[in-house]
C-alpha positions as CSV (number, residue, x, y, z in Angstrom):
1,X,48.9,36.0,-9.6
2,X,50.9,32.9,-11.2
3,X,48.6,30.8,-13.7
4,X,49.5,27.7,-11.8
5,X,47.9,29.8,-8.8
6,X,44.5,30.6,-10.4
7,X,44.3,27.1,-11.2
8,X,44.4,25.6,-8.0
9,X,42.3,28.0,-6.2
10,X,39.5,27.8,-8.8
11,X,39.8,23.5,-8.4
12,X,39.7,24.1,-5.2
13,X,36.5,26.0,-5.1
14,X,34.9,23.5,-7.9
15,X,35.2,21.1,-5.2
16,X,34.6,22.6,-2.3
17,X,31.3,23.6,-4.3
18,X,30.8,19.7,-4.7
19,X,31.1,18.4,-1.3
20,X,28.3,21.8,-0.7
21,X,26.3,19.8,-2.7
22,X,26.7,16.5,-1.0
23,X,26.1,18.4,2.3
24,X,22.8,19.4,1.3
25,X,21.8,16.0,-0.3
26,X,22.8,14.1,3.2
27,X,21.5,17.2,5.3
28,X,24.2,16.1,8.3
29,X,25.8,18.0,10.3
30,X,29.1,16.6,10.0
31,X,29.1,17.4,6.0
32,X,28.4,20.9,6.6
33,X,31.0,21.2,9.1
34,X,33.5,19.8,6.8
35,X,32.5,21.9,3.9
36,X,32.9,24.6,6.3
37,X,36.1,23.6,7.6
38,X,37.7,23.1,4.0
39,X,36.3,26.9,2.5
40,X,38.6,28.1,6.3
41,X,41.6,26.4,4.4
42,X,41.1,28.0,0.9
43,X,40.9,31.3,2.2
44,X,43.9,30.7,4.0
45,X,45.4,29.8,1.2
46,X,43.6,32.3,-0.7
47,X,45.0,35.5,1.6
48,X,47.9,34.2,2.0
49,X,50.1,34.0,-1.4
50,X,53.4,33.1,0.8
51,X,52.1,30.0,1.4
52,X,52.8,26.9,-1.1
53,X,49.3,26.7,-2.9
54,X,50.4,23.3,-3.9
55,X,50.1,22.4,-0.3
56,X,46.4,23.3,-0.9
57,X,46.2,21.0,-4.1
58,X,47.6,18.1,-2.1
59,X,45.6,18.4,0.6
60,X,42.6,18.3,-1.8
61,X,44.1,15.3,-3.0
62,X,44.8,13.3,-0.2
63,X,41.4,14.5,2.2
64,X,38.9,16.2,0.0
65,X,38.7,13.9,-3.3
66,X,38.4,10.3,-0.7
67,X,35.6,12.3,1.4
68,X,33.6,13.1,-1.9
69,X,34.0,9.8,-3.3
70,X,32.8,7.9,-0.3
71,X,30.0,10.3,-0.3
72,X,29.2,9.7,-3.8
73,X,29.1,5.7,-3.4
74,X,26.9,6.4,-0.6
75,X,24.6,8.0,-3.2
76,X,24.6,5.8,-5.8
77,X,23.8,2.8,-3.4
78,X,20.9,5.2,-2.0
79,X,19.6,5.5,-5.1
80,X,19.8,2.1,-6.2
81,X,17.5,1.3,-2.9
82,X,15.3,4.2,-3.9
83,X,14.6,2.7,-7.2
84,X,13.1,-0.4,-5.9
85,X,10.7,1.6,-3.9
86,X,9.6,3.2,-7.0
87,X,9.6,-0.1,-9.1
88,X,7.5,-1.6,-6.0
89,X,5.1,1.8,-5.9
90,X,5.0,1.4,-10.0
91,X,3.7,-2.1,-9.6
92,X,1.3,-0.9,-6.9
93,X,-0.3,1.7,-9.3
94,X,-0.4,-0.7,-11.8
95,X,-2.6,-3.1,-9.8
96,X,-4.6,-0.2,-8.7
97,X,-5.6,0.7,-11.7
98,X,-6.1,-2.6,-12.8
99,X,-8.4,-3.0,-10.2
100,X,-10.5,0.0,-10.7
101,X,-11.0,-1.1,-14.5
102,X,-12.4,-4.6,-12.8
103,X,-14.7,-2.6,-9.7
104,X,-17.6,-2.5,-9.9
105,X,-18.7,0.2,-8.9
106,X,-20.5,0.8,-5.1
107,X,-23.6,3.1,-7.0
108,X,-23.7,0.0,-9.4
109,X,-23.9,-2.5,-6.5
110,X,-27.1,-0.4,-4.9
111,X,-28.6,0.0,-7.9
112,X,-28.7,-3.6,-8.7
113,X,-29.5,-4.5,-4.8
114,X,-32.9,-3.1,-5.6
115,X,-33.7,-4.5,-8.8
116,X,-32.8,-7.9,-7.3
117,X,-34.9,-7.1,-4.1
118,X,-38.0,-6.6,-6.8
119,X,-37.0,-9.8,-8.8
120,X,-36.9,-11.6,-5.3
121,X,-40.2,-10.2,-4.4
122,X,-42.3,-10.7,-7.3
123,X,-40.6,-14.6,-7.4
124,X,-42.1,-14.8,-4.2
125,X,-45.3,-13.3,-5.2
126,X,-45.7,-15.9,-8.0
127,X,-44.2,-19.0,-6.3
128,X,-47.0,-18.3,-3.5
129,X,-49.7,-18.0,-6.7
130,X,-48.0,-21.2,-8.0
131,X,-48.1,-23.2,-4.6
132,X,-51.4,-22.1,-3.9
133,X,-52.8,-23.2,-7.6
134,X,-51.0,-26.2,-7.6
135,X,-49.4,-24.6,-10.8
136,X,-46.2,-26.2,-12.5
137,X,-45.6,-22.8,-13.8
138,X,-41.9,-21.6,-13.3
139,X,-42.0,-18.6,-10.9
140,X,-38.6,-16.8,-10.8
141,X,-37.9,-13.6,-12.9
142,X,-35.9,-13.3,-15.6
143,X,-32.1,-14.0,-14.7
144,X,-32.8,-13.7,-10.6
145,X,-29.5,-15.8,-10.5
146,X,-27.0,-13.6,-12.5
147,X,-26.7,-10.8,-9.1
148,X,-24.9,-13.5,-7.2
149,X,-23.3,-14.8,-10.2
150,X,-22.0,-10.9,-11.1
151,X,-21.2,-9.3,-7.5
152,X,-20.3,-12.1,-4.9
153,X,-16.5,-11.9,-5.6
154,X,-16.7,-8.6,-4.9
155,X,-19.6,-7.4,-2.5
156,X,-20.3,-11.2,-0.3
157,X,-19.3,-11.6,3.1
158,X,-17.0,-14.7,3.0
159,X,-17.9,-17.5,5.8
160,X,-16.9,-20.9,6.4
161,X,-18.2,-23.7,4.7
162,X,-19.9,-25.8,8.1
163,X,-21.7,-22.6,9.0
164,X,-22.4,-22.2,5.4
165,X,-24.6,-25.7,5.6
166,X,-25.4,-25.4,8.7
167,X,-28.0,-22.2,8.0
168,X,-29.5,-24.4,4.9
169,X,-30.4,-26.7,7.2
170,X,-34.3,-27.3,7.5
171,X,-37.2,-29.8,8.7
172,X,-38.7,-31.5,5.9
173,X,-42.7,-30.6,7.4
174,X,-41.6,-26.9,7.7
175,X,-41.6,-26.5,4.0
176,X,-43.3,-26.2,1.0
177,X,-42.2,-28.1,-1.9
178,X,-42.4,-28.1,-5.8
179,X,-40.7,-28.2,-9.0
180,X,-39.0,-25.2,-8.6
181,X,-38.5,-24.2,-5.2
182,X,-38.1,-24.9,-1.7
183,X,-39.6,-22.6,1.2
184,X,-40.6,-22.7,4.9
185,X,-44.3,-22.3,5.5
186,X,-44.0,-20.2,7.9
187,X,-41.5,-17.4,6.1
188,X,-44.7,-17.8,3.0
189,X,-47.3,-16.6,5.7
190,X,-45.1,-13.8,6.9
191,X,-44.6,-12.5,3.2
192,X,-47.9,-12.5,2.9
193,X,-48.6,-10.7,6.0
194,X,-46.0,-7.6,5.1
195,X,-47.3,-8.0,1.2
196,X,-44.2,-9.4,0.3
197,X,-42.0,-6.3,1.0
198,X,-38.2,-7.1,1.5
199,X,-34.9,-5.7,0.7
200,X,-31.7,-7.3,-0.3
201,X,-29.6,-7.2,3.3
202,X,-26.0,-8.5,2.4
203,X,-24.6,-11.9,-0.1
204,X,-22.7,-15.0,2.1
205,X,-20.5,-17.3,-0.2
206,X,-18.3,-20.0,1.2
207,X,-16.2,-20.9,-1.9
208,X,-17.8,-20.6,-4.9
209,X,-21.1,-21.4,-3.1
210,X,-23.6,-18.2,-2.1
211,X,-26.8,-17.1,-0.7
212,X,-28.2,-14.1,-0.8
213,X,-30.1,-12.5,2.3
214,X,-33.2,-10.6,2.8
215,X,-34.4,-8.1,5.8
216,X,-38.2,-7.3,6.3
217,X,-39.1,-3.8,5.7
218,X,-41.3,-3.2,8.6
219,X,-40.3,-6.1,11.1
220,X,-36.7,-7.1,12.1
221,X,-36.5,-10.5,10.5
222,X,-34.7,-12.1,8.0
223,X,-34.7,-14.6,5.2
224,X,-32.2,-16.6,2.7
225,X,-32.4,-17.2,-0.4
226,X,-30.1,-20.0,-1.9
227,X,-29.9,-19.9,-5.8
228,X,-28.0,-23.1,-6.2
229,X,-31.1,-24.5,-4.4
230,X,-33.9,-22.5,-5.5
231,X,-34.4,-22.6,-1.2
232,X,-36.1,-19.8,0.9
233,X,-35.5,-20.1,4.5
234,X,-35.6,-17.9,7.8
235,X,-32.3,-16.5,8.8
236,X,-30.9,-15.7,12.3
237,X,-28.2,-12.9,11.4
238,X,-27.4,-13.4,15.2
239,X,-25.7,-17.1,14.1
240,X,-23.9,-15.5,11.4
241,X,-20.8,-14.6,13.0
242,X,-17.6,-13.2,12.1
243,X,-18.9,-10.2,10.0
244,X,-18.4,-6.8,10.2
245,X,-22.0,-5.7,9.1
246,X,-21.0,-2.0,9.4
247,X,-17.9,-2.5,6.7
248,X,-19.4,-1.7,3.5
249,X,-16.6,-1.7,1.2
250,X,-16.1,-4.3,-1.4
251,X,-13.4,-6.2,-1.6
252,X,-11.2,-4.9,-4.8
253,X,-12.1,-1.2,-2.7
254,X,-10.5,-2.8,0.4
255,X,-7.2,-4.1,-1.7
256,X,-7.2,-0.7,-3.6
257,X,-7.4,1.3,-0.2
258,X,-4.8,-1.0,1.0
259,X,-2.6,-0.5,-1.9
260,X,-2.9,3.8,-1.9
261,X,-2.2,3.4,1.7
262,X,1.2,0.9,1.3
263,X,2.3,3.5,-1.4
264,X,1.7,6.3,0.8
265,X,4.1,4.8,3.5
266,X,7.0,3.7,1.2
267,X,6.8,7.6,-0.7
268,X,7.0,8.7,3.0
269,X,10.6,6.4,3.0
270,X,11.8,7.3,-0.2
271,X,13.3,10.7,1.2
272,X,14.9,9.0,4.7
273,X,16.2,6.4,2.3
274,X,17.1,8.4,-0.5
275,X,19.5,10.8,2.1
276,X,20.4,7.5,4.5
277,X,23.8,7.7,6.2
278,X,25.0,4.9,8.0
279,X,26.4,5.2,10.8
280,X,29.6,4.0,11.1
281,X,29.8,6.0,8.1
282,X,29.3,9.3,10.6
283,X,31.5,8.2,13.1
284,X,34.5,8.0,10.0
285,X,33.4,11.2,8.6
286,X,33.1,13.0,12.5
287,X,36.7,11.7,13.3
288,X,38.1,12.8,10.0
289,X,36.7,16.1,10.6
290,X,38.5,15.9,14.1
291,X,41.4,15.2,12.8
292,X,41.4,17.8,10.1
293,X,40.1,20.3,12.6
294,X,43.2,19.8,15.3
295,X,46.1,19.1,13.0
296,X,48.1,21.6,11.6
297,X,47.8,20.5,7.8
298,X,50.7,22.8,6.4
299,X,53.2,21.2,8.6
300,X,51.4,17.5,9.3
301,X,50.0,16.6,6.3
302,X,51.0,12.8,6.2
303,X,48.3,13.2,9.3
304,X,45.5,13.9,6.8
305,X,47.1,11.6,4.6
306,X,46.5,8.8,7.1
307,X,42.6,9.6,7.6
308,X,42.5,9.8,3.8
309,X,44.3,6.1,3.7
310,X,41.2,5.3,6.3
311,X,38.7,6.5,3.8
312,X,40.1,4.9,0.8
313,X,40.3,1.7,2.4
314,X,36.1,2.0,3.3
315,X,35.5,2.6,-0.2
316,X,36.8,-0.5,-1.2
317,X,34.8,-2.7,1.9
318,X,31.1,-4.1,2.5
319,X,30.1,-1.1,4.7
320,X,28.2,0.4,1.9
């Protein structure tokens, strides 16, 4: 066998083995049928060593080399697309984990709800001492303001700002009044009935405004507490509208979730994107394969030269 021979046949296979590469990439049909169709032609060639193997060369030349370079654009301009999906996932890790250094933590939250509820409790315990003395000693614990101040961007229900003054509202006789605090008669004598035994329910902030909101343990009712105001008042969690009460989740958990769940969709795109063919792109590729398929290339092969000219021309357009 003729160097020149050897040559050919082993370029010819080196890119044959490249468009097998391209056809599993894409994973179309029409890819592996050409890949199929052009290994028919080398053997042809191959087993048949009367026929001008420089046919073969040209053929490559004029078909093979415009149908791998089209595929390859189509690859890079995949992968460009690709790579802003993983610059947009990238930037949603990085909040995520941004977030997660800023959570606080739900087993912080409800270990804090109780030391507030005890803070509340023994305020009340004191402020009914104090109204019942006549005292003007202070009665609030120790820093009973710094739970709003540290989990209402995270953990308070957000409601508007008319319904927000509209629960604060209160009669002037249905209160008790001193220095330091503001609270309806009536929620006093129900404290006292139930020994002053409440639990922190759930925070309401409109803005940067908030209240914090108490349940009975052993009765169904309910009580705010407004730090801005120092105010106590009854609270009907039926006129609080709006809220999910049975969505627990904070709000940094809620973007996080959000987030994971974004990323989960565009990793889920990454590998229909990454392999996308469009279509006019097939229909080029099926009627090249056509053509290829019906012609008689060792006789016609300004024919293949003509669907080559075709594919040339649509690397050069805007249909990439």
């Amino acid at each position: 066998m003729d160097e020149n021979r050897i040559n050919i046949l082993n370029e010819s296979n080196r890119v044959i083995n490249k468009l097998q590469v391209y056809a599993v990439f894409f994973e179309e049909d029409i890819i592996y049928k050409i890949y199929l169709r052009l290994g028919v032609i080398h053997k042809l060639f191959e087993n048949n060593t009367t026929l001008d193997i420089n046919k073969l060369d040209l053929f490559h030349l004029q078909f093979t080399a415009p149908v791998i370079d089209l595929l390859k654009k189509i690859k890079k301009n995949n992968e460009g697309n690709v790579s802003l999906l993983f610059d947009e996932i990238q930037l949603n890790k990085d909040l995520i984990d941004k977030l997660n250094n800023q959570l606080l933590s739900e087993k912080t939250f409800n270990l804090e709800k109780q030391r507030q509820a005890l803070k509340i409790n023994n305020s009340l315990r004191k402020l009914f001492q104090v109204l019942s003395d006549d005292s003007a000693e202070y009665p609030f614990s120790k820093n009973v303001n710094a739970f709003g101040a540290r989990f209402s961007d995270d953990f308070f229900y957000e409601i508007n700002a008319d319904l927000f003054s509209q629960v604060l509202q209160y009669i002037a006789a249905d209160v008790y009044t001193n220095a330091y605090a503001v609270i309806q008669k009536k929620l006093m004598g129900l404290l006292c009935k139930y020994e002053f035994k409440t639990e922190f329910f759930c925070g309401l902030k409109a803005g940067s405004l908030m209240m914090e909101v108490y349940k009975f343990l052993e009765v169904d009712r309910y009580f705010l507490f407004a730090p801005a105001k120092n105010l106590f008042l009854f609270c009907d969690i039926a006129s609080i509208t709006g809220i999910d009460w049975t969505n627990t989740v904070s709000k940094n958990e809620r973007i996080i979730q959000e987030l994971n769940n974004k990323n989960d969709k565009l990793n889920a795109s990454v590998h229909v994107m990454k392999a996308y063919m469009p279509n006019d792109i097939k229909s080029i590729l099926n009627d090249t394969y056509k053509k290829v398929s019906e012609i008689d290339f060792l006789n016609n092969l300004s024919n293949a030269d003509i669907q080559a000219n075709i594919l040339k021309t649509m690397l050069d357009t805007d249909m990439l």
